[in-house]
RONUKE-461693 format. One record per residue (C-alpha): residue number from 1; residue in three letters; chain; x, y, z. Coordinates in steps of 0.25 Angstrom, whole numbers, plus 2048, in hexadecimal, padded with zeros to 3 digits. Layout:
N
<rec resi="NUM" resn="ala" chain="A" c1="X" c2="Y" c3="Z"/>
...
This chain:
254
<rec resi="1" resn="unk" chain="A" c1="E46" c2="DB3" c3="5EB"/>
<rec resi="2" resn="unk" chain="A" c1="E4C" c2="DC1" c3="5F0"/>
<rec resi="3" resn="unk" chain="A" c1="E52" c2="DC6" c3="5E1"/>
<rec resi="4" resn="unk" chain="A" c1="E42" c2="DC4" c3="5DE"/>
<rec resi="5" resn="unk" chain="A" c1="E3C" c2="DCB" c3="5E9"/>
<rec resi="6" resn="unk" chain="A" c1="E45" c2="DD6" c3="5E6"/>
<rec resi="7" resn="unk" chain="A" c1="E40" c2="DD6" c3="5D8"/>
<rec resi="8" resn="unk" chain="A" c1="E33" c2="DD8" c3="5DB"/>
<rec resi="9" resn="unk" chain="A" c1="E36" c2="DE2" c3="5E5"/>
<rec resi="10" resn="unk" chain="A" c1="E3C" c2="DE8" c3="5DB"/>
<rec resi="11" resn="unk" chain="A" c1="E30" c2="DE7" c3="5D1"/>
<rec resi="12" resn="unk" chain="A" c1="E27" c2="DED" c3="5DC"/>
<rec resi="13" resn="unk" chain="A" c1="E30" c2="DFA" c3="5DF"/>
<rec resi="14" resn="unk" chain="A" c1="E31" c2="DFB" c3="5D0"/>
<rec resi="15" resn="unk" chain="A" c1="E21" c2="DFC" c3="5CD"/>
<rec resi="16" resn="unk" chain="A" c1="E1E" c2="E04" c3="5DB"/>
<rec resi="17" resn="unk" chain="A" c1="E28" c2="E0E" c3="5D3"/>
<rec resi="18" resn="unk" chain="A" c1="E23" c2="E0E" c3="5C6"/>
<rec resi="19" resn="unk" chain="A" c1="E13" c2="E0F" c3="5CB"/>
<rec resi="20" resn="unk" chain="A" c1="E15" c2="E1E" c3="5CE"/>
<rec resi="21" resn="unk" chain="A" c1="E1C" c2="E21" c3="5C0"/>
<rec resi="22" resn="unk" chain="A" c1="E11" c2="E19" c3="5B9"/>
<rec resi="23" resn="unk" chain="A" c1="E07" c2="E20" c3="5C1"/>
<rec resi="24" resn="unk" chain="A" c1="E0E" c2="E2F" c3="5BD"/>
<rec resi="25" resn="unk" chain="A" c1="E0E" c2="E2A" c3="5B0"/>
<rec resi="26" resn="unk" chain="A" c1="E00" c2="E26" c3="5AD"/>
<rec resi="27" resn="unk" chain="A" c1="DFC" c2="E34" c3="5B4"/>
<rec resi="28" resn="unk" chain="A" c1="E05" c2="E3B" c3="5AC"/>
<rec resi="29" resn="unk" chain="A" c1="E01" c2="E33" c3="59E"/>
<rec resi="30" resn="unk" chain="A" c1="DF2" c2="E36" c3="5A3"/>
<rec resi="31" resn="unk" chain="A" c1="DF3" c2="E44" c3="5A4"/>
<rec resi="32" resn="unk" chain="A" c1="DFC" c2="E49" c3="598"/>
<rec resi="33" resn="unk" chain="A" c1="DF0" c2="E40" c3="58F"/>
<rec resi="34" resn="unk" chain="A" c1="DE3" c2="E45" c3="596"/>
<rec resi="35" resn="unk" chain="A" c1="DEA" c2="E53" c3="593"/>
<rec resi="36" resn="unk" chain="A" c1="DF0" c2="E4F" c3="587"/>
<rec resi="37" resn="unk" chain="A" c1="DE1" c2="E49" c3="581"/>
<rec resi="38" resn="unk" chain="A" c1="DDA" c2="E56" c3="587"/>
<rec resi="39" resn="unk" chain="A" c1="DE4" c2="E5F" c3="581"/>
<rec resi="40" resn="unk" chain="A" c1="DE2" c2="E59" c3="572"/>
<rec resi="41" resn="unk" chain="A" c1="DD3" c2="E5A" c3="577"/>
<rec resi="42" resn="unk" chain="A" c1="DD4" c2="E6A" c3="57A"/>
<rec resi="43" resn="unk" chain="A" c1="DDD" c2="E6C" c3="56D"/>
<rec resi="44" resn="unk" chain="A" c1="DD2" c2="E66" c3="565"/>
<rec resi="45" resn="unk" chain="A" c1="DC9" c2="E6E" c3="56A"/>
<rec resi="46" resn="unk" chain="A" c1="DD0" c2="E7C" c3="567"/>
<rec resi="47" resn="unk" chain="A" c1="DD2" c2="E77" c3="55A"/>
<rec resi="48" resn="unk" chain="A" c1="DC4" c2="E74" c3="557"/>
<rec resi="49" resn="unk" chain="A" c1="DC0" c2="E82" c3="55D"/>
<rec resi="50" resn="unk" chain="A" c1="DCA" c2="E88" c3="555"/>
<rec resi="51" resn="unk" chain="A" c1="DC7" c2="E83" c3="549"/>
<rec resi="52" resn="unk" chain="A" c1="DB8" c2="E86" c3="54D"/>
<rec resi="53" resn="unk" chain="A" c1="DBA" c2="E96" c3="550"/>
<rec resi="54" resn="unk" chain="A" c1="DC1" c2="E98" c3="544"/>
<rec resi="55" resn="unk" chain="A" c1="DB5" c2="E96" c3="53C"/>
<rec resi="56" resn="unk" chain="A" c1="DAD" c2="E9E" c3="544"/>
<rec resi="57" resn="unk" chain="A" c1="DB9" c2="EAA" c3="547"/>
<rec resi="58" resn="unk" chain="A" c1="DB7" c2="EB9" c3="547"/>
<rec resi="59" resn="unk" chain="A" c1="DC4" c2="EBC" c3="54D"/>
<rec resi="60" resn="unk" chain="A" c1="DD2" c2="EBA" c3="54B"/>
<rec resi="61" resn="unk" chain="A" c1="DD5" c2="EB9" c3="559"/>
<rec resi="62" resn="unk" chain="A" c1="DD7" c2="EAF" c3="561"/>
<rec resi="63" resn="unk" chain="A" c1="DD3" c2="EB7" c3="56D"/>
<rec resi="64" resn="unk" chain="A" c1="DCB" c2="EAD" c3="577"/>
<rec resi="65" resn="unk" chain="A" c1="DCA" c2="EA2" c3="56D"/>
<rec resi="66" resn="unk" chain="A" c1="DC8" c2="E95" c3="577"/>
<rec resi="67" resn="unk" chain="A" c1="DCD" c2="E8C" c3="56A"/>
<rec resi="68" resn="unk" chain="A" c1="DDA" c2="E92" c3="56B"/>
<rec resi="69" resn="unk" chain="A" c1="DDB" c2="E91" c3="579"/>
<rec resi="70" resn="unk" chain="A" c1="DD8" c2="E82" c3="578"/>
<rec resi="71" resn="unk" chain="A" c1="DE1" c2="E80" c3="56E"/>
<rec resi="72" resn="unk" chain="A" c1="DEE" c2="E86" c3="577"/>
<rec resi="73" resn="unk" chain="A" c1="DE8" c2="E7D" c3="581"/>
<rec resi="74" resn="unk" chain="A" c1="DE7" c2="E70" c3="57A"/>
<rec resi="75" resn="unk" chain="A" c1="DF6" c2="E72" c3="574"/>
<rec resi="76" resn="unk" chain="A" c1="DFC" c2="E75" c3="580"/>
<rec resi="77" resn="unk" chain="A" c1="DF4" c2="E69" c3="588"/>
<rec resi="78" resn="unk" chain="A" c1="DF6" c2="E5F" c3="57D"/>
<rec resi="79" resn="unk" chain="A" c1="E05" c2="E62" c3="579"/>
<rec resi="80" resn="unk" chain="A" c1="E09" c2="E62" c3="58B"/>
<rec resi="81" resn="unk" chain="A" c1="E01" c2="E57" c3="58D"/>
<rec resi="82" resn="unk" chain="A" c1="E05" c2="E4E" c3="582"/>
<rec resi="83" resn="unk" chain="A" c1="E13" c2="E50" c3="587"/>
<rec resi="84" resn="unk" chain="A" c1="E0F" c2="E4A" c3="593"/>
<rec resi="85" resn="unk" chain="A" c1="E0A" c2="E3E" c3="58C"/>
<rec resi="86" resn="unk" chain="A" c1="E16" c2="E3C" c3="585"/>
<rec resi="87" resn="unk" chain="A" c1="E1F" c2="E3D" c3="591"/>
<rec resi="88" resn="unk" chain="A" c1="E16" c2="E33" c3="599"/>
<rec resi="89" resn="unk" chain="A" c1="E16" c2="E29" c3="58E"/>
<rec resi="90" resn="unk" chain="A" c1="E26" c2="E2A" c3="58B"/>
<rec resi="91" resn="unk" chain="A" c1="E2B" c2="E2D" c3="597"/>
<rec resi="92" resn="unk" chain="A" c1="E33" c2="E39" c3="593"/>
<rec resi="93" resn="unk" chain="A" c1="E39" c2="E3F" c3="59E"/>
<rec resi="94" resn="unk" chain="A" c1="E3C" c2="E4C" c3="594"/>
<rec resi="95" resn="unk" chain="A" c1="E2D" c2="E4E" c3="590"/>
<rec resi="96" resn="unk" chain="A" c1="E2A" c2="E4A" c3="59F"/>
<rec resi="97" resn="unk" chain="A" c1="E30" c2="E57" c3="5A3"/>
<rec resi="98" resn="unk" chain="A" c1="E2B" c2="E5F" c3="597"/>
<rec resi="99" resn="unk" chain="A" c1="E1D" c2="E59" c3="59A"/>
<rec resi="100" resn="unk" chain="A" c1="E20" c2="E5F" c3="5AA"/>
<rec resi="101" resn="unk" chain="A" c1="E26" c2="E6B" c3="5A7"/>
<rec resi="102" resn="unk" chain="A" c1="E1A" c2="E6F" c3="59D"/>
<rec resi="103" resn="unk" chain="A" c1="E0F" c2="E6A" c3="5A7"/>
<rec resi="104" resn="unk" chain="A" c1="E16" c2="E72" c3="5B1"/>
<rec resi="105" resn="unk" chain="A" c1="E18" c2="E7E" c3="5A8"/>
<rec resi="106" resn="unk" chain="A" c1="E08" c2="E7F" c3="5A6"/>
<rec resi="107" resn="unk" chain="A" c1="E04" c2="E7C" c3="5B3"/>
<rec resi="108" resn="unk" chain="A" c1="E0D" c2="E89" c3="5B8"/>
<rec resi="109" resn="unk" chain="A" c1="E07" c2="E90" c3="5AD"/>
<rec resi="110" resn="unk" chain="A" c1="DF8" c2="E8B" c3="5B2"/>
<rec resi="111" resn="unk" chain="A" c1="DFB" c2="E8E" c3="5C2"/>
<rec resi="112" resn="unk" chain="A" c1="E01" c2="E9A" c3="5BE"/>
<rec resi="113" resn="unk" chain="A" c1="DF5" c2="EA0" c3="5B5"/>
<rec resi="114" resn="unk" chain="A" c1="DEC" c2="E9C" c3="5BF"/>
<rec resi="115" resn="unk" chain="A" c1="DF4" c2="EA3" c3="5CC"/>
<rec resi="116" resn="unk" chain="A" c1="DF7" c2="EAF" c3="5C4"/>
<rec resi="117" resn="unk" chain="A" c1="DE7" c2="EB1" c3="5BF"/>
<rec resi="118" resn="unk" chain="A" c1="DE4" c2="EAF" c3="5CE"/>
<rec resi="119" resn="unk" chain="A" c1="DED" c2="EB9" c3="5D3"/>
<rec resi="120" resn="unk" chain="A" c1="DE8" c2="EC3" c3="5C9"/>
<rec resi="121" resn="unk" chain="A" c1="DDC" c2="EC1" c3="5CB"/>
<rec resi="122" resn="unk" chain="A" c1="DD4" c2="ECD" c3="5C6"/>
<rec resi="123" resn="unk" chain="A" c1="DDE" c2="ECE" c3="5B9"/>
<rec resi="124" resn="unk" chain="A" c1="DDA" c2="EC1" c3="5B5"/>
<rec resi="125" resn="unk" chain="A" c1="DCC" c2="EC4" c3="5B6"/>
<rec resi="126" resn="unk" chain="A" c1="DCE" c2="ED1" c3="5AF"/>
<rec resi="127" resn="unk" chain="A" c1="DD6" c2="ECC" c3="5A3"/>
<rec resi="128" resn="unk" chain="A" c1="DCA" c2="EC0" c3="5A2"/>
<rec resi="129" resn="unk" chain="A" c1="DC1" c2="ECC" c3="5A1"/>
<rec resi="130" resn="unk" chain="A" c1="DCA" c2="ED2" c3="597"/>
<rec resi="131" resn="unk" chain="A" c1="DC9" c2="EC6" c3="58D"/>
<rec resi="132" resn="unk" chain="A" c1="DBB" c2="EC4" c3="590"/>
<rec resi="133" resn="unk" chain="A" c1="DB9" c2="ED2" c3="58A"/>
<rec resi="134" resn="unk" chain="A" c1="DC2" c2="ED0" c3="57E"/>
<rec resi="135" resn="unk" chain="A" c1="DBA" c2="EC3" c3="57B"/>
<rec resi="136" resn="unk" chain="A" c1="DAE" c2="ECB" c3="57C"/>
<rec resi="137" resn="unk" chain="A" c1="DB0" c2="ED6" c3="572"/>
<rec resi="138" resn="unk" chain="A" c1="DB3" c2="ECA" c3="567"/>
<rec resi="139" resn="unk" chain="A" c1="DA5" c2="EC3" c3="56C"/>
<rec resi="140" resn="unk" chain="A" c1="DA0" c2="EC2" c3="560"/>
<rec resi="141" resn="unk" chain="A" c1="DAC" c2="EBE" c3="559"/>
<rec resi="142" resn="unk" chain="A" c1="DB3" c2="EB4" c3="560"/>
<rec resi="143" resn="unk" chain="A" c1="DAB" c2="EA8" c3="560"/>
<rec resi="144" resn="unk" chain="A" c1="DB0" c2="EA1" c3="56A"/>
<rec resi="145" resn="unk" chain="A" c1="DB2" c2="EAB" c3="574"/>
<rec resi="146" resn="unk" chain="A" c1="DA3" c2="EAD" c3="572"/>
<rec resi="147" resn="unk" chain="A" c1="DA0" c2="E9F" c3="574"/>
<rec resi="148" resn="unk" chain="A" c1="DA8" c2="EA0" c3="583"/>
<rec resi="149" resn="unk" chain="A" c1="DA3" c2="EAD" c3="586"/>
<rec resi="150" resn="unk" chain="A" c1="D93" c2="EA8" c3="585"/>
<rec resi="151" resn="unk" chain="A" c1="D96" c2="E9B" c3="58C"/>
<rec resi="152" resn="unk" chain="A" c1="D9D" c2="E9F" c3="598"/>
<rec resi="153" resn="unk" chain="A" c1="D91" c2="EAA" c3="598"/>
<rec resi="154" resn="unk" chain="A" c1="D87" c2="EA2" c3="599"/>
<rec resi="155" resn="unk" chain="A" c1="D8F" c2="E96" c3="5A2"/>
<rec resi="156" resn="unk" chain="A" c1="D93" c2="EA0" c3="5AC"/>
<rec resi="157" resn="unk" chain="A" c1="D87" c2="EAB" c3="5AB"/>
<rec resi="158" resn="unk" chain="A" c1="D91" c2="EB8" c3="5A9"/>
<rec resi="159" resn="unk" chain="A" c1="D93" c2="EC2" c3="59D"/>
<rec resi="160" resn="unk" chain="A" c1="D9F" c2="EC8" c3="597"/>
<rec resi="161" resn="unk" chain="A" c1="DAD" c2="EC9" c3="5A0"/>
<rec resi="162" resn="unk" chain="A" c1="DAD" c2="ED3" c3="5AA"/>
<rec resi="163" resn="unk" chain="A" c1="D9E" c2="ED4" c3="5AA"/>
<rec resi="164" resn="unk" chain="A" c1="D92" c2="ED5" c3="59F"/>
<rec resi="165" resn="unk" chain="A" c1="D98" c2="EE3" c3="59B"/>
<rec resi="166" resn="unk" chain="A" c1="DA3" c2="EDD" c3="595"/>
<rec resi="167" resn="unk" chain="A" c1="D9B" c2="EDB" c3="588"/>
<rec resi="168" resn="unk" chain="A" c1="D9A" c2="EE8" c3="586"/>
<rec resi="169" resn="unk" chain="A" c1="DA9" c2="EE4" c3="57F"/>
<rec resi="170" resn="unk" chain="A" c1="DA0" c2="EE0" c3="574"/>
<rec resi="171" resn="unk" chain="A" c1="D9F" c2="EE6" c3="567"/>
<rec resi="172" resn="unk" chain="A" c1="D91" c2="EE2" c3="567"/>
<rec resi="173" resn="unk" chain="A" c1="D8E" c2="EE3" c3="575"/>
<rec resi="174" resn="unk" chain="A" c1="D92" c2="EEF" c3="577"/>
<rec resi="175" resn="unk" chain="A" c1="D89" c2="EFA" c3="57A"/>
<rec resi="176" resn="unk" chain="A" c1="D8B" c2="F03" c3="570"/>
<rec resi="177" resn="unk" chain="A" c1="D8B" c2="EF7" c3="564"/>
<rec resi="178" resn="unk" chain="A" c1="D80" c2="EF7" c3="55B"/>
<rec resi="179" resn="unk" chain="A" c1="D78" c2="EE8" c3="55A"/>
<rec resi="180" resn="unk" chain="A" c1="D6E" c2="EE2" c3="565"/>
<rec resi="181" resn="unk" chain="A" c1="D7C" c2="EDD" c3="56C"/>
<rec resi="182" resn="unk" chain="A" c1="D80" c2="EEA" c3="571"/>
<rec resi="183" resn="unk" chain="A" c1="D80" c2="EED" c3="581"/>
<rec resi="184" resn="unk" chain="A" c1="D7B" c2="EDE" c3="581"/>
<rec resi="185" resn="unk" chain="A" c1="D83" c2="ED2" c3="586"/>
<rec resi="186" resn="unk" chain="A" c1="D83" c2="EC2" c3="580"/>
<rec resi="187" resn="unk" chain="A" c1="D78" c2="EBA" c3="582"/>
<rec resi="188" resn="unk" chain="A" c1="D80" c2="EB0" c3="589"/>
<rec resi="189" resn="unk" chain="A" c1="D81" c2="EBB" c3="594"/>
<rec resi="190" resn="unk" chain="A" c1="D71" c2="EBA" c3="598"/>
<rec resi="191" resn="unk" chain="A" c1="D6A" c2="EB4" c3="5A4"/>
<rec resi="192" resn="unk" chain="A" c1="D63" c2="EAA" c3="59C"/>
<rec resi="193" resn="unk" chain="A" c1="D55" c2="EA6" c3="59D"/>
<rec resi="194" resn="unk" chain="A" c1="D52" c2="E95" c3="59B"/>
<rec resi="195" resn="unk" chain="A" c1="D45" c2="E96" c3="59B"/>
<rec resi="196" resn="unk" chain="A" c1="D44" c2="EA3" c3="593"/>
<rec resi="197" resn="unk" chain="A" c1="D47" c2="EA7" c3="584"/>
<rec resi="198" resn="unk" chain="A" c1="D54" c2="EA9" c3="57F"/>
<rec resi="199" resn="unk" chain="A" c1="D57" c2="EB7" c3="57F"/>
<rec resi="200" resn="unk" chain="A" c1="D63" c2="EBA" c3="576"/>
<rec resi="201" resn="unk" chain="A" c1="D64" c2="EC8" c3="578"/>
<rec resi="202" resn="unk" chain="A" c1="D63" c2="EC9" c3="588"/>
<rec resi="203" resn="unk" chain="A" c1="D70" c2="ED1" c3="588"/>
<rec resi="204" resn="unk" chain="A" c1="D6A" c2="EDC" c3="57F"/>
<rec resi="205" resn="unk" chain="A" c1="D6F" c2="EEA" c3="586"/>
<rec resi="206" resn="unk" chain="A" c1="D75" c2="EE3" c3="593"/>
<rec resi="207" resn="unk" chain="A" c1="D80" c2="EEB" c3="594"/>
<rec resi="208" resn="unk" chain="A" c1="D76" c2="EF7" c3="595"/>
<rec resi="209" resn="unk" chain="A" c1="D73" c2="EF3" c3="5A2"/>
<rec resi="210" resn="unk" chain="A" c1="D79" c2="EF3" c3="5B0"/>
<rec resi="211" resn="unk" chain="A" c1="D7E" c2="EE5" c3="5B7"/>
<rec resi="212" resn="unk" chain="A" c1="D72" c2="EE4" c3="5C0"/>
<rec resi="213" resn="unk" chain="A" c1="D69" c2="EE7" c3="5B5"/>
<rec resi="214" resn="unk" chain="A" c1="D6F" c2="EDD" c3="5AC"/>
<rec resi="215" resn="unk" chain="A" c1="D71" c2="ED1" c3="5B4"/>
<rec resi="216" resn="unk" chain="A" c1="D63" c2="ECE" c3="5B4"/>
<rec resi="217" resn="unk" chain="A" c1="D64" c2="ECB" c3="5A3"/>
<rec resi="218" resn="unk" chain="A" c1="D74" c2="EC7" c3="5A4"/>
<rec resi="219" resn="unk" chain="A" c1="D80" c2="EC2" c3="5AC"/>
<rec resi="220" resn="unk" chain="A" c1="D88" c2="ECD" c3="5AF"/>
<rec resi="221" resn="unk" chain="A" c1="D95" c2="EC7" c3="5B5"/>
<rec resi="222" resn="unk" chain="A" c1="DA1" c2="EC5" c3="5AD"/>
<rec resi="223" resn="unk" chain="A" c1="DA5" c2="EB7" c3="5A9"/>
<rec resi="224" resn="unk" chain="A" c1="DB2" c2="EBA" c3="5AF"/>
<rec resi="225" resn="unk" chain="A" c1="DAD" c2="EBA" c3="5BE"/>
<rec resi="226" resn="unk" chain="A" c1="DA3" c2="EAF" c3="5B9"/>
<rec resi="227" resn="unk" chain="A" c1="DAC" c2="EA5" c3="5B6"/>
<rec resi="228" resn="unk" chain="A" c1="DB5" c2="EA8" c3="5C2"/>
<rec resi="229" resn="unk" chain="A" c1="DA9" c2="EA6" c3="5CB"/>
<rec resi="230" resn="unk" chain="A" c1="DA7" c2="E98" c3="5C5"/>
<rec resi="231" resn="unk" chain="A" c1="DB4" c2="E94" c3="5C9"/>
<rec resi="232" resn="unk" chain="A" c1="DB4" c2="E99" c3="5D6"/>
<rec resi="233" resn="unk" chain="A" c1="DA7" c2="E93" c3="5DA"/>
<rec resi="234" resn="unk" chain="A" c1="DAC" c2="E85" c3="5D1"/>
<rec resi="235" resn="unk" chain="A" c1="DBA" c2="E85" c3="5D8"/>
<rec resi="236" resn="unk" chain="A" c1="DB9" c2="E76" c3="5DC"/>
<rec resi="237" resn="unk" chain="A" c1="DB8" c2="E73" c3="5CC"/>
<rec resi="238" resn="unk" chain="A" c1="DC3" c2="E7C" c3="5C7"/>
<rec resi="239" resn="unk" chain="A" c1="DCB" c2="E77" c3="5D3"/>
<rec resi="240" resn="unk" chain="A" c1="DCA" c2="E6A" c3="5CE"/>
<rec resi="241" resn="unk" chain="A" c1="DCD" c2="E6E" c3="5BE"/>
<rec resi="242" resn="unk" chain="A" c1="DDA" c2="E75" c3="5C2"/>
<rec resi="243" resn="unk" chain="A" c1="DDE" c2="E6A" c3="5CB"/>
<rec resi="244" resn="unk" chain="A" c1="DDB" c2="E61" c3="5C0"/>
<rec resi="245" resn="unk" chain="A" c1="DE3" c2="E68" c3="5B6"/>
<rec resi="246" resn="unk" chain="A" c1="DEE" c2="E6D" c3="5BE"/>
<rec resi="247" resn="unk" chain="A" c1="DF1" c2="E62" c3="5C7"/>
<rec resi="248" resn="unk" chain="A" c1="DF5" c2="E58" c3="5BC"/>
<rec resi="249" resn="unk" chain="A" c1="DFF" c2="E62" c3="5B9"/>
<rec resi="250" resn="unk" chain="A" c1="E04" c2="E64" c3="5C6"/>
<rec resi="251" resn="unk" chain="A" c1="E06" c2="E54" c3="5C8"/>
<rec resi="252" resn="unk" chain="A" c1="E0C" c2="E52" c3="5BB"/>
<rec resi="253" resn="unk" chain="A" c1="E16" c2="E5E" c3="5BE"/>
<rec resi="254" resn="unk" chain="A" c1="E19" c2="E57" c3="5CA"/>
């Protein structure tokens, strides 16, 4: 009876040994194929923009294109993850490692980029501006800049980078062009009326005026400061995002 009792001692030490391996495991295999699925997901959809902005493509540029930037993305997620998935399923010490130190590698890369554009606060915000600026001179070009440009205006109630005087920056906007736009801003730059009608030109001659004057037709703050207020006043929300992107990492590192 002993030689038994041992066995199934035995059989219990083994299975309390192996639930935390087939716990890692199942953690592991969970989150290289959420990111692996949500990686093809993102490729796909750079693809389909891309193939979407070259019908429509005034520039040869690729300045601000978001279809290219989704595209790097979805590469980078899909080919890191999917060597998770295959070093979960396998067992392979060897891509194990390659699957840590790559995580690992990003995530330094990520904590780094984020410390860095805190610490430099003001140059960060500058170089934003900067961009913001360049997009603007293309306006009317660049499809898809103009698509992000209207929307984060309108979501965010702001105009231009710096401040509404960054259209200025525009061919058409500027003051000295000839064409209704000139001096005028985008009509996704106006205070908006529901209950009135639609007036497309209620940027006409903005820039003519002074900040206190314009504001009543316009938002004058810059979608740079706009968009960092949001954050601020939703930390609890970005909180949660980075949390739920960076500690994964951080686990699976460990």
């Amino acid at each position: 009876m002993a030689p038994a009792a041992g066995g199934s001692g035995g059989q219990q030490v083994r299975y309390c040994a192996a639930f935390p391996y087939l716990c890692l495991k199942f953690a592991l295999i969970t989150y290289s194929t959420v990111f692996w699925l949500l990686g093809a997901f993102v490729l796909a959809v750079g693809i389909y923009a891309e193939v979407e902005r070259q019908k429509y493509k005034t520039l040869e540029s690729a300045f601000l294109a978001p279809a290219i930037i989704l595209i790097l993305l979805g590469i980078v997620m899909f080919l890191v993850s999917f060597v998770g998935v295959l070093a979960s399923l396998r067992d392979n010490l060897s891509l194990l490692q390659a699957f840590m130190y790559i995580l690992g590698f990003c995530l330094l890369i990520e904590l780094t980029g984020g410390i860095m554009a805190l610490i430099f606060r003001n140059q960060t915000i500058d170089f934003l501006n900067n961009n913001i600026r360049r997009g603007i001179k293309n306006y009317y070009d660049d499809l898809d800049f103009k698509n992000i440009m209207d929307f984060v205006q309108e979501k965010f109630k702001c105009c231009g980078g710096e401040d509404y005087n960054d259209w200025s920056t525009n061919q058409y906007h500027d003051c000295s062009a000839p064409g209704p736009l000139a001096c005028g801003v985008p009509y996704s730059c106006c205070i908006t009326n529901k209950t009135a009608v639609i007036n497309t030109m209620c940027g006409y001659k903005m820039l003519y005026l002074e900040r206190l004057s314009a504001q009543e037709f316009i938002h004058v703050r810059g979608c740079t400061n706009a968009v960092l207020i949001w954050f601020m006043d939703n930390y609890t929300i970005m909180a949660g995002i980075l949390l739920g992107i960076l500690l994964p990492q951080f686990l699976e590192c460990c």
